[in-house]
C-alpha positions, 0 to 999 in steps of 0.5 A: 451107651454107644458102639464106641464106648462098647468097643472100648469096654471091650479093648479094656476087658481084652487087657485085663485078659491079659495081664490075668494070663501073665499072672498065672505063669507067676505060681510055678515060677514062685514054687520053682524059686522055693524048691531051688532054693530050699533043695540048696539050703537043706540038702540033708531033706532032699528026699521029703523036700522033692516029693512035696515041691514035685506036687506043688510044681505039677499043681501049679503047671497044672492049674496054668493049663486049667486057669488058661484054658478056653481063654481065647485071644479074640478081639471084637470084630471090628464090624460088630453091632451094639448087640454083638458087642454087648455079647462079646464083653459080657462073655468076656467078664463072666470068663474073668469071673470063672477065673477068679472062682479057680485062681484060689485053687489053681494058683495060690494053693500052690504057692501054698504048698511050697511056702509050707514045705518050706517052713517046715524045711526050716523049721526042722533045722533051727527054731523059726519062732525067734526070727521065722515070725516076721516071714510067717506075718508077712504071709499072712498078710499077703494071702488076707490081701490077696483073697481081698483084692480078689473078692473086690474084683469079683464085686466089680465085674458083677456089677460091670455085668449087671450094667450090661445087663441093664445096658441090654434089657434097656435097648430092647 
């Protein structure tokens, strides 16, 4: 692997970097939009549906400053060497393997709160069996797909990290 292909390894792991750090903004947006909207809908459970969206808002704040945190916008200096860049992306992807370990916690359990909250808003004031099960289905699938996806990043950037490993221990 050349300096060059190293420095374009590092300009696709920079933004990959970013769009992870767009995608943490996306938890408290999805809890503010259900707390919005179930406090509109449900005006006679205000008193329970605040205590749990507040949770879930703070959580998912919360878990932006944790997932962001030590996450630094930092480029590969231009005048590095193969050893630095090397250095430089595989710090980068065991970074974006931490962020993997915690966005389950910090970001999607949120999310899950909020969706929780609710159902169970709606569930209280009609029956959501008959016409709830299509939502409470497509919940489902989208956390089974989300917990995939995310599994299968994680393969791949541990095998990216092993490349890299092999990469360094071969040019001594």
């Amino acid at each position: 692997m050349s300096l060059i292909l190293i420095r374009q390894k590092a300009r696709e792991l920079q933004k990959r970097r970013h769009r992870q750090v767009f995608g943490t903004v996306v938890a408290p947006v999805v809890v503010a939009f259900f707390y919005a909207f179930c406090v509109k809908q449900f005006p006679h459970l205000q008193q329970t549906l605040h205590l749990l969206f507040v949770v879930a808002l703070v959580w998912s704040v919360a878990g932006t400053y944790v997932l962001n945190r030590g996450i630094s916008s930092r480029e590969m200096p231009g005048e590095a060497g193969f050893s630095t860049g090397l250095e430089f992306c595989r710090r980068d992807i065991e970074g974006q393997l931490s962020y993997l370990r915690r966005v389950v916690l910090w970001s999607l359990g949120p999310i899950l709160v909020a969706i929780g909250t609710f159902v169970l808003a709606l569930s209280a004031t009609t029956s959501i069996f008959p016409k709830g099960i299509p939502f409470i289905t497509l919940v489902v699938v989208w956390i089974a797909a989300y917990l995939f996806l995310g599994a299968r990043q994680q393969r791949e950037l541990r095998r990216e990290l092993d490349e890299l490993n092999e990469i360094a221990t071969g040019n001594g």
